[in-house]
Structures are given as structure tokens and as C-alpha cells.
LOTORMAR-220439 format. One line per 10 residues: number of its first residue (from 1); their letters; for each residue x, y, z of C-alpha. Coordinates in pm, 1 decimal, always signed. Layout:
BEGIN
NUM	a	X,Y,Z; ...
This chain:
BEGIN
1	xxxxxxxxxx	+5543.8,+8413.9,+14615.6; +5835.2,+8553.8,+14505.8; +5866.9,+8233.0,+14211.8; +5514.5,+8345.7,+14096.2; +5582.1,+8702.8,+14017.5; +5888.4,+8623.1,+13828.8; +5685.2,+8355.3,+13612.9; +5445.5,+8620.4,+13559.2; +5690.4,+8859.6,+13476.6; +5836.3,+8637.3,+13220.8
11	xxxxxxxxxx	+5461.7,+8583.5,+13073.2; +5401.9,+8932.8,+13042.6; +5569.2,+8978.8,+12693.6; +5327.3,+8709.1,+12566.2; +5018.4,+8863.8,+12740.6; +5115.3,+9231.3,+12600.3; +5114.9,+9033.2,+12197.5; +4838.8,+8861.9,+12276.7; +4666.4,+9162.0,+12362.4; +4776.4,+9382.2,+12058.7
21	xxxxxxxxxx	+4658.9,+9083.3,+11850.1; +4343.9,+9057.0,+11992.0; +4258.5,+9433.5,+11969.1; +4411.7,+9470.8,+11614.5; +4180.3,+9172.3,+11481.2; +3890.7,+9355.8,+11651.5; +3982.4,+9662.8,+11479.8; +4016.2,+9486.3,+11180.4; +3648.0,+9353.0,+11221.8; +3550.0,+9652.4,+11306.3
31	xxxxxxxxxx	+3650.2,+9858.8,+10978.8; +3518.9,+9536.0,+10776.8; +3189.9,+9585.9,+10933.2; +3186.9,+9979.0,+10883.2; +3303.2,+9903.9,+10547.5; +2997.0,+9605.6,+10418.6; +2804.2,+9850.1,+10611.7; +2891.7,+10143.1,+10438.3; +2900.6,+9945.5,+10090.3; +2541.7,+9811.2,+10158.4
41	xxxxxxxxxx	+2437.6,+10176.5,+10232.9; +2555.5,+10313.0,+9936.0; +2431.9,+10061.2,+9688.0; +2084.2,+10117.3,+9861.7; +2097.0,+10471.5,+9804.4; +2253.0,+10394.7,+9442.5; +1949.1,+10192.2,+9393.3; +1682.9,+10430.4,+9544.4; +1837.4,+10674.7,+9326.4; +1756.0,+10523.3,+8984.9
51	xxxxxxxxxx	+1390.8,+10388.0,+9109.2; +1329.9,+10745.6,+9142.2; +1489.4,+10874.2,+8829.0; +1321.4,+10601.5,+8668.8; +962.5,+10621.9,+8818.6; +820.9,+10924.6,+8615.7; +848.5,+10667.0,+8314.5; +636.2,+10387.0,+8514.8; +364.3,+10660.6,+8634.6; +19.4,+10585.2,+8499.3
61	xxxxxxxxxx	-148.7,+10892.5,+8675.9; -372.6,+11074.9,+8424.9; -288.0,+10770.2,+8136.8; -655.0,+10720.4,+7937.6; -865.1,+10426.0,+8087.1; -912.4,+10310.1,+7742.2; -769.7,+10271.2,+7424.8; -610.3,+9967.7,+7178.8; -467.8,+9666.0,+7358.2; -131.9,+9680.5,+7339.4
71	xxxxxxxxxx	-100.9,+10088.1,+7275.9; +251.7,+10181.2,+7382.5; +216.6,+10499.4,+7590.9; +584.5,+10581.2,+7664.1; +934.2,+10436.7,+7536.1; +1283.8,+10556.9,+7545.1; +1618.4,+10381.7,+7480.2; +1711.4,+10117.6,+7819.4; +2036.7,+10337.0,+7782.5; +2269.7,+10017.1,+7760.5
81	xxxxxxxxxx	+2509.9,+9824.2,+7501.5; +2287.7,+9547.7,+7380.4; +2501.3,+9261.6,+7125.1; +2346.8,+9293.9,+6772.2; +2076.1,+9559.0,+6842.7; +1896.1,+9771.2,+7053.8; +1676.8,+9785.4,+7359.2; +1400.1,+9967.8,+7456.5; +1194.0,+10010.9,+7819.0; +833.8,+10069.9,+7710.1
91	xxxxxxxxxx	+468.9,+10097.8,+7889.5; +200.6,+9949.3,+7699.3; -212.3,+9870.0,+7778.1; -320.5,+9516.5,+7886.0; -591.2,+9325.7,+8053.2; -635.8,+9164.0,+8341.7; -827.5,+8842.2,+8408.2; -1170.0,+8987.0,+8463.1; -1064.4,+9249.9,+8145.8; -1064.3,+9540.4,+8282.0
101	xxxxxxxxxx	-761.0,+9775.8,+8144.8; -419.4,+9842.0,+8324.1; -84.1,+9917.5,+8228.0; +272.1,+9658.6,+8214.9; +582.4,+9800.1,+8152.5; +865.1,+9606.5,+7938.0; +1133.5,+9582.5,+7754.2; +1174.8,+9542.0,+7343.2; +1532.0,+9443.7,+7192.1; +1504.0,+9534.4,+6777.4
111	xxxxxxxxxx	+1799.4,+9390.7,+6550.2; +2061.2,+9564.7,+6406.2; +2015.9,+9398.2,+6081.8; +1721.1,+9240.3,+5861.3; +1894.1,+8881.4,+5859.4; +1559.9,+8696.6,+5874.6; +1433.4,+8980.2,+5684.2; +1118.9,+9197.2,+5728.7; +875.3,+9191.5,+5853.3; +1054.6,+9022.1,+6137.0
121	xxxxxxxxxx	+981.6,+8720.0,+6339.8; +919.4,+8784.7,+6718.2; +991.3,+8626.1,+7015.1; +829.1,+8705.1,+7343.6; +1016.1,+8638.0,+7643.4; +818.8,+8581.7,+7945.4; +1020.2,+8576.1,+8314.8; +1057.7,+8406.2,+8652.0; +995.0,+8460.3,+9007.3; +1180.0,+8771.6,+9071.6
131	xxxxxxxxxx	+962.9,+8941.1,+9351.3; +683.2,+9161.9,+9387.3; +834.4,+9519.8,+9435.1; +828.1,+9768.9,+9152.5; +1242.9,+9737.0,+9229.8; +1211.8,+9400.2,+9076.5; +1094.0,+9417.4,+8728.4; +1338.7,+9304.6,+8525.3; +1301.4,+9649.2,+8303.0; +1401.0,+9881.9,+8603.5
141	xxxxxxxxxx	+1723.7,+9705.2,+8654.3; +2056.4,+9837.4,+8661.1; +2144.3,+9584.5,+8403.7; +1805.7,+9424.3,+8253.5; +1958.3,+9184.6,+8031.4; +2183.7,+8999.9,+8261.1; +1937.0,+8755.8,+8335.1; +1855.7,+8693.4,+7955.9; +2220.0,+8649.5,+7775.3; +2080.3,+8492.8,+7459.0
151	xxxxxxxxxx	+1905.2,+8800.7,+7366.5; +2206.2,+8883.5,+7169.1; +2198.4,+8549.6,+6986.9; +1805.5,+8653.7,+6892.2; +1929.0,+8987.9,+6764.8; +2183.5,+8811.2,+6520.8; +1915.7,+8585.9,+6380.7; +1715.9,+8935.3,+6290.8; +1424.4,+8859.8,+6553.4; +1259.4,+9101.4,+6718.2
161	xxxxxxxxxx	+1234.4,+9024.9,+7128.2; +1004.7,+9149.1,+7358.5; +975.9,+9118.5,+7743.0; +697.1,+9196.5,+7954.8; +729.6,+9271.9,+8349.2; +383.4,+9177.9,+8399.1; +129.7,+9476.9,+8530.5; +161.5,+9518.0,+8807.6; +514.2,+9476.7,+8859.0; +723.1,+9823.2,+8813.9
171	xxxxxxxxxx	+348.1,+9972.0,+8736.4; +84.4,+10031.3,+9006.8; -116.6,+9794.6,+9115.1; -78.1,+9430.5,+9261.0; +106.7,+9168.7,+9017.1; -125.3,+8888.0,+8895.4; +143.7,+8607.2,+9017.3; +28.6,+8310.9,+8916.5; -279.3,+8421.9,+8719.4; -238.0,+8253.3,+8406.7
181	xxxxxxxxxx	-493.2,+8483.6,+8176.9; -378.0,+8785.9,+8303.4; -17.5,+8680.6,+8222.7; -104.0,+8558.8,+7870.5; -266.1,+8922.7,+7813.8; +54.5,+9088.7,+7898.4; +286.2,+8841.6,+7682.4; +3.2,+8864.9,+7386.9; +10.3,+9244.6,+7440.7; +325.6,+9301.7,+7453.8
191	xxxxxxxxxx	+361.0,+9156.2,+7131.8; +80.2,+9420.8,+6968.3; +278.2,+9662.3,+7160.5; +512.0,+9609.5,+6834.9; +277.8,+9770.1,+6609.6; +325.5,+10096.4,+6780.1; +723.8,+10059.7,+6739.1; +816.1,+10099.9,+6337.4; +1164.9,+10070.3,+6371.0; +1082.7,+9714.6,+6517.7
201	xxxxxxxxxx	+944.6,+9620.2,+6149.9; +791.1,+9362.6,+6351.1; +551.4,+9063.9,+6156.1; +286.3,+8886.7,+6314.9; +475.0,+8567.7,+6337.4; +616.3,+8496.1,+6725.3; +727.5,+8252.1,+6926.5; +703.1,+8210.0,+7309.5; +924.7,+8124.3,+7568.0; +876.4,+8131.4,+7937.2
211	xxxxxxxxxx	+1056.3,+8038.4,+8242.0; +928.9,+7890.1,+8582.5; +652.3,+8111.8,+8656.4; +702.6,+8202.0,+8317.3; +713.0,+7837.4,+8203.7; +309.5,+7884.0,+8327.5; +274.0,+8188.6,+8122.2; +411.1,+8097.4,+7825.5; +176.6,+7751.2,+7810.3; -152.3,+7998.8,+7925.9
221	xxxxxxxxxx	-45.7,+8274.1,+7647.4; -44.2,+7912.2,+7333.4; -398.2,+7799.8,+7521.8; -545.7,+8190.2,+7437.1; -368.5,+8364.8,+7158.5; -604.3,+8235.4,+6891.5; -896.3,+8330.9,+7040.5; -743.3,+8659.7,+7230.7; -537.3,+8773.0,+6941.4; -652.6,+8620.5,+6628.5
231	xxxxxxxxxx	-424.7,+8884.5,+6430.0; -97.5,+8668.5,+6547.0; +29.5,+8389.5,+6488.1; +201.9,+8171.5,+6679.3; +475.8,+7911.8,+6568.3; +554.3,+7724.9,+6903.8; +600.2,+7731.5,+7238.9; +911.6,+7668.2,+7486.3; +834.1,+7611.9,+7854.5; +1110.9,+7534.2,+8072.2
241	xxxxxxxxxx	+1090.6,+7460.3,+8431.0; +732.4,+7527.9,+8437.5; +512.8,+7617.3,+8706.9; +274.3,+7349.3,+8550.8; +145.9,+7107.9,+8826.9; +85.2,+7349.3,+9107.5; -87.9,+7101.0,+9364.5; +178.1,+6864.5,+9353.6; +409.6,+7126.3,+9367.1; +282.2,+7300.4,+9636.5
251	xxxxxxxxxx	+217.6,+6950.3,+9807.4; +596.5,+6886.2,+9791.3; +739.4,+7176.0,+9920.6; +533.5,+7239.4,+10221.0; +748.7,+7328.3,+10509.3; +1042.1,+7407.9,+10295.3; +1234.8,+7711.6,+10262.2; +1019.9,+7814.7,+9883.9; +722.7,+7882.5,+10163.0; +872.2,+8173.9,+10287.9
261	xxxxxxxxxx	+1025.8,+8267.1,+9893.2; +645.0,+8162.2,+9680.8; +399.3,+8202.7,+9935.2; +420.4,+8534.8,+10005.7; +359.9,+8645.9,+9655.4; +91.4,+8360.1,+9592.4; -91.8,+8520.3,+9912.0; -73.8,+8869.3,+9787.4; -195.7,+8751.6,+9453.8; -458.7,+8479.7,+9481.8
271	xxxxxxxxxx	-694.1,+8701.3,+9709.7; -644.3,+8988.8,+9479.0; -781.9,+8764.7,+9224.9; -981.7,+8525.8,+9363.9; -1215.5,+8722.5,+9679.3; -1286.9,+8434.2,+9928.1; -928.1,+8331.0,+9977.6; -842.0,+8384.6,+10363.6; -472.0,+8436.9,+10454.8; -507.0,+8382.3,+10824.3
281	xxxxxxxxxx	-619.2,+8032.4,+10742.4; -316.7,+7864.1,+10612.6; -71.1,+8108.9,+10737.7; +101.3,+8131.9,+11100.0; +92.9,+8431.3,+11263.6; +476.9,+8514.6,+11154.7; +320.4,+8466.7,+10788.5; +74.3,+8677.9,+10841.0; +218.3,+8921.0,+10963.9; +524.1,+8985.0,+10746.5
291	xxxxxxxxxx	+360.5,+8869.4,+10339.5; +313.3,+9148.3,+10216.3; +640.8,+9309.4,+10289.2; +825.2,+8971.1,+10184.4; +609.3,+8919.2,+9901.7; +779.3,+9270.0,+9767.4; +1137.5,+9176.6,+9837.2; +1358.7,+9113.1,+9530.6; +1473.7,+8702.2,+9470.0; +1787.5,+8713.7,+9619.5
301	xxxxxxxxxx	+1696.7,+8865.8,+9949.3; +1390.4,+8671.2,+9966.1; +1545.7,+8368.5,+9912.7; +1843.5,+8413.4,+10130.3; +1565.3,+8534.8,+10428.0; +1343.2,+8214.0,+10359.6; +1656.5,+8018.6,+10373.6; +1730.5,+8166.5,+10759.9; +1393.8,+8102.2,+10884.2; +1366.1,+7795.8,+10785.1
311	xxxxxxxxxx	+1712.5,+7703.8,+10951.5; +1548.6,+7814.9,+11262.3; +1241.6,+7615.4,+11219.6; +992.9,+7904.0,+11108.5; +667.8,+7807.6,+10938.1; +498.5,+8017.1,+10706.2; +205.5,+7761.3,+10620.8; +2.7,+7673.8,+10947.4; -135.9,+7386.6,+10690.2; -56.7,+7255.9,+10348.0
321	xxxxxxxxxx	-240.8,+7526.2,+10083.3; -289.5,+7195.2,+9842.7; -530.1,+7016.7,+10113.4; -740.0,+7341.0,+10184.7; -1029.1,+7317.6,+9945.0; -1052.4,+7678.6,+9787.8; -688.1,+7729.1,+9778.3; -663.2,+7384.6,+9595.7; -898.2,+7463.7,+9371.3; -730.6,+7792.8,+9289.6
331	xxxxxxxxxx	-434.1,+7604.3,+9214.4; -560.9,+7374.0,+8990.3; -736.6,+7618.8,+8775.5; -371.0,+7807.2,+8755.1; -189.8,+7514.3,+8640.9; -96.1,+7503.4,+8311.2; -307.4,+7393.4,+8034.2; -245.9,+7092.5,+7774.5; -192.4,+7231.7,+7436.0; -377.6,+7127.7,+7110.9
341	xxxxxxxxxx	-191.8,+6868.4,+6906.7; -170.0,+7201.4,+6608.2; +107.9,+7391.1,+6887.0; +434.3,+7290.2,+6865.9; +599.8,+7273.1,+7225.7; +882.3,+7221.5,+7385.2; +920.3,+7127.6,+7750.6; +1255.1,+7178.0,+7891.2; +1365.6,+7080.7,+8258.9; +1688.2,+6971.9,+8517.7
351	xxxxxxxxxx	+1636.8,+6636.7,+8671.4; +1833.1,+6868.5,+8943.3; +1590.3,+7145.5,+8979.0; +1494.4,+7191.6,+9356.4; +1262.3,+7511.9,+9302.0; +1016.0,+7312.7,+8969.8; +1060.4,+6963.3,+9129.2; +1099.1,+6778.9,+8780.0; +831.0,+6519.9,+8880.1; +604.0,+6777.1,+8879.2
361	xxxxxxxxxx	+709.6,+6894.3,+8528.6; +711.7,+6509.2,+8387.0; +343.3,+6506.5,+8499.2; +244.6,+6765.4,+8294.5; +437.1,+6627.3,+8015.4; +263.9,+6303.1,+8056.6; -98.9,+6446.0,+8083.6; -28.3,+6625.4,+7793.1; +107.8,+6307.7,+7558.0; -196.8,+6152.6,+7664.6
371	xxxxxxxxxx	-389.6,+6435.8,+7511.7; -198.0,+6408.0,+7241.2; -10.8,+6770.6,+7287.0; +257.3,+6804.9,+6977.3; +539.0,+6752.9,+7269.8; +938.8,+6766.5,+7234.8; +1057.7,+6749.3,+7554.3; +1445.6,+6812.2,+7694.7; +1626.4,+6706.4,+8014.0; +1952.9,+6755.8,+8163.9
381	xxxxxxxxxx	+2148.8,+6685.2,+8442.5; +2314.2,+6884.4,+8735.6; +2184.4,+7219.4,+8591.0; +2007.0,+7468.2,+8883.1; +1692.2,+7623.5,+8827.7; +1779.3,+7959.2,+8792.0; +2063.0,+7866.1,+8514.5; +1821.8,+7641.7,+8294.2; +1725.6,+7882.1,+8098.0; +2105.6,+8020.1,+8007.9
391	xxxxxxxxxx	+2175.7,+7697.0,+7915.7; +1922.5,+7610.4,+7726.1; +1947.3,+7890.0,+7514.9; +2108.5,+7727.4,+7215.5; +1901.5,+7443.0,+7194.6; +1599.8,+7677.7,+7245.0; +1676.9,+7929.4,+6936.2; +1758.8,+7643.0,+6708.1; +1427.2,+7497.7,+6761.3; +1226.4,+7810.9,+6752.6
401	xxxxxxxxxx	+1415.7,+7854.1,+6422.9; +1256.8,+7557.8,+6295.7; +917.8,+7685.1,+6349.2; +996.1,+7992.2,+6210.1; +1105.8,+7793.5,+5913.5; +803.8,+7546.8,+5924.3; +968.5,+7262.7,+5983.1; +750.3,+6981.9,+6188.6; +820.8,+6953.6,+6565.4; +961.6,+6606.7,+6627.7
411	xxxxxxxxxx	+753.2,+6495.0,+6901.3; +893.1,+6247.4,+7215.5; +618.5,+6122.6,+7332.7; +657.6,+5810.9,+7277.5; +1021.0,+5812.1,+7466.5; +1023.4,+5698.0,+7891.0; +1009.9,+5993.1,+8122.1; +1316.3,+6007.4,+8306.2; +1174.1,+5996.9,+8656.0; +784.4,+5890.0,+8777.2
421	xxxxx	+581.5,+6181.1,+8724.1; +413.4,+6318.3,+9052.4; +54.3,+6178.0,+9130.7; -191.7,+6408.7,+9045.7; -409.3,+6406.7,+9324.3
């Protein structure tokens, strides 16, 4: 007995460290937590603190119901350095789908010089999958261009930019996601919107160039600006990492983490736009229950919540969209059309892309060869979705320079596709 008190006694130096250790790492933790905590807190408030300075300018309350397409309402200076220009947040009129009038909010980046000289070319810059809450539109940002780098390199070349949010997104009302016509209004519109801005000196030459959902955008706004806005003209189109082929798409990623990230915003959207469509059917009950609200988180959070869930084996499809007759049927009609052999386009993609599977994309490139679409197309390697279009960006402004210039798209459809294209049914 007595031997076992004096081994603990000779322990207890070691137990006494031990213990200081252990409660000096769980103070540690402790501050780190207060402190993410704290730093999380504050960059909420910092956040709901300019979405409230900032919503007075998104406000359509009292706005007329009717007017010119493209009538800019409100503007005022983004109130950031922009390379080689300016940039401006704006609310303009659109149409929806069915016509009727709304409101989108945007952005417009004018030049600093007359390089390409005036009136100047335009470009119209058409966005991604960035969520569903007014927080999200890329004009209501802390730093709205930090998505879009090349602007800069635009502004040098003396062309005029502009970037719609979509209506819906920043403005009231539900965003047409995935509604091709009433995306091509905002793009075309926001290009009008130009009239109303003389310091933009802008021409009625432009250029489009969408990304991802964009990507579906930009090919719907080339399929309807003749006929929709017969005062433009446009000189090409750049779609990269389109959402072209969305049955095969959706087909692929069915019980992947994008459920929980696209489907939200495709169920808050389609049955907006398309009455008939029921929810309940191709949703679980955790679906159900939490779309909306997820459908109105930012990217980032959606995609890092979508990522948990599916980690713990959530579903947010009961069944496969694709195989459910009306919601297939709503896809197809929102994939992206072929273009006439007069449009110059270009079709850019990442044989790495995990969010537009590239099969998917060399699909649409093939239908479109077959139709005899005036196709350049682009690949690369190792490149993630969300950075295609950054790196892109130089091969993308020399091109649209050529059709600025007139110079005859070099087509490449008569090169192999990289990978088998998707089936189509």
C-alpha cells in the first residue's frame, strides 16, 4: 500500500501537466470558437447591413407597369475601382416568358477610352448558378466584379459590358432559373438598357457570352434576338460550360450532391413557370420541406450544405426528374437551342468539369454540327467549373474581336469530340 502511494506521488507532477495542458487546449478551442463565431456574426451583420443600404435602389414599389423594354429606371456608380473604366448598378424593364413586364437589376462597365471607337461594341455578360436570394445577385455584392476579372481586359479594348442579374434575382419576384426566353429578354434588354446610358456611347453591335446556366442563356438570347430585338445586331456567341442537354444532365447527376445545390432552384422555378409541375412528386419529404429556403441560399453555402447531406446519405429526389414525364418534358423544352449556320459560336468546356458533365456539352455540340450550327468549339484539361470562364477569358475576347472585326468563324466541326457525347434519350 504504502509502494502505491509513493508511485502515485511520483506520477502526480505528470498528472498536474497533463491537466494544465488539457484545460489550456480547451481554452484555446474555446476562444477559437468564440472567435469564428464572433467573425461569422459580424460579417452577417456586415452583410445585412449593405442589403439594406442597398435595397431602396432594387425597390420596384410604385415603378410604372409599362413603358420601353429596356427603360433604365435607376443607376448610380457600383462605388468601386474598375481597370480601364467604370461601373454602374442599374434597374431596367424586361419580359418574362409569357411577356408580361417586370424589372432586372444589373450592372454596366463603360470604357475609359474610345479605343474601338464610337459608337462602341457591346458585350453582354450573362452569369452562373449563384443562388436564388436577392443577397446573391452578382450586382449587390460587396465586390461584383470578382467573379468576372476580364472585364478590365473588355474595358481596354473600348467595349462597352453589360451584366444582367436576371429579374427576379436582387428584384422582387421569383427568378426564371432555367427559363430560357425569359433569360434571353433580360440579356437582350439589358443591352437596350444602353440607350438610356449616353456616356456608354453604346452601338448596336454586341456579342454574348454566358456561363453554365448562363452558357443556356446566352445560346436562348442568339435563337431570339432577331426576332425579339431586330434593332441589334449580334456578331457571335460564346457558351461555355453550358447548361445545354438538361435530360442527360439531370439523368447523370441524380443522387449526387448538385440535387441538393440545382434542384432547389429548378423546383422553385419550373412551377412558377410551368403550373402543373408537382414538387411532392419527385421530392422526399426533407426536399420538400427545406427548397425554398435552400433554393435562396448563396453558391457557396449551398454547395458546401448539399455536400454534407449527401455525405450522410440524404436524398433530395424521391425519383429521377428526367424519367417523370412533365418534368422531362420541361427540361427538354429548356435545353438549349441549335443555332442557324449565319451565328457564329463558340462552345467552350473542361473535360474536368463535374457540375456541366462535358458529355453532356459534346452532345449539344454534336446535334448542332449535324444541323450545321457555324461551331468553334474549345476544350481543356484539369480546369474546374467555376474557373472556366477566368480562364478562358483570353481566348474568349480574341475571338469576339474577330467578330467584331468580321472576320469568318473557323468552324471544328469536322474535328473528333474528345469524349462520346451523352445519349440523348
Amino acid at each position: 500500500m504504502g509502494q502505491s502511494n509513493k508511485k502515485s506521488s511520483k506520477f502526480q507532477p505528470y498528472f498536474k501537466r497533463f491537466e494544465h495542458l488539457f484545460v489550456g487546449l480547451l481554452i484555446c478551442f474555446c476562444v477559437l470558437l468564440l472567435a469564428i463565431t464572433g467573425v461569422a456574426v459580424y460579417n452577417k451583420l456586415k452583410i445585412d447591413h449593405q442589403q439594406s443600404r442597398l435595397q431602396p435602389f432594387y425597390n420596384t414599389a410604385g415603378l410604372p407597369g409599362s413603358g420601353p423594354l429596356g427603360q433604365v429606371v435607376r443607376s448610380e456608380p457600383l462605388g468601386i475601382s474598375v481597370p480601364n473604366g467604370s461601373g454602374y448598378r442599374i434597374l431596367y424593364r424586361t419580359q418574362r416568358a409569357d411577356n408580361s413586364l417586370t424589372y432586372a437589376s444589373g450592372m454596366v462597365f463603360i470604357p475609359n477610352n474610345s479605343t474601338a471607337g464610337v459608337p462602341r461594341p457591346v458585350v453582354a455578360w450573362a452569369h452562373g448558378t449563384v443562388g436564388m436570394g436577392d443577397q446573391c445577385a452578382p450586382s449587390r455584392l460587396a465586390n461584383p466584379i470578382a467573379n468576372i476579372d476580364w472585364v478590365g481586359q473588355m474595358l481596354a479594348r473600348g467595349w462597352v459590358v453589360t451584366a444582367t442579374d436576371y429579374a427576379g434575382l436582387g428584384t422582387p419576384g421569383t427568378e426564371a432559373y432555367l427559363v430560357g426566353s425569359s433569360e434571353a429578354h433580360d440579356v437582350l434588354n439589358s443591352v437596350r438598357a444602353l440607350k438610356y446610358l449616353p456616356a456608354a456611347q453604346a452601338g448596336n453591335s454586341f456579342a454574348v457570352w454566358g456561363h453554365s446556366q448562363g452558357g443556356n442563356s446566352s445560346l436562348f438570347t442568339a435563337s431570339q434576338a432577331a426576332a425579339y430585338a431586330p434593332e441589334l445586331k449580334l456578331v457571335g456567341t460564346v457558351a461555355s460550360a453550358p447548361a445545354a442537354e438538361l435530360v442527360p444532365l439531370l439523368q447523370q447527376t441524380y443522387g449526387t450532391t448538385l440535387d441538393w445545390v440545382i434542384g432547389p432552384e429548378a423546383m422553385l422555378s419550373w412551377p412558377a413557370s410551368f403550373p402543373g409541375l408537382s414538387v411532392a412528386s419527385v421530392t422526399t419529404k426533407a426536399g420538400q420541406d427545406n427548397y425554398k429556403r435552400l433554393a435562396n441560399q448563396c453558391i457557396l453555402w449551398a454547395t458546401l450544405g448539399g455536400i454534407v447531406r449527401n455525405k450522410l446519405n440524404q436524398q433530395f429526389f424521391s425519383t429521377n426528374v428526367a424519367d417523370v414525364p412533365g418534368w422531362r418534358a420541361v427540361a427538354s423544352s429548356q435545353s438549349a437551342p441549335v443555332l442557324s449556320p449565319s451565328q457564329p459560336l463558340l462552345v467552350a468546356e473542361s473535360l474536368t468539369d463535374q457540375v456541366v458533365l462535358p458529355d453532356t456539352t459534346a452532345l449539344y455540340i454534336q446535334q448542332a454540327c449535324r444541323a450545321g450550327s457555324n461551331l468553334s468549339s474549345l476544350w481543356l484539361n484539369d480546369v474546374g467549373h467555376i474557373q472556366l470562364s477566368n480562364v478562358i477569358a483570353p481566348e474568349v475576347i480574341s475571338w469576339i474581336n474577330d467578330r467584331f472585326a468580321g472576320r469568318p468563324n473557323l468552324s471544328t466541326c469536322n474535328q473528333p469530340l474528345p469524349i462520346p457525347p451523352a445519349s440523348a434519350t
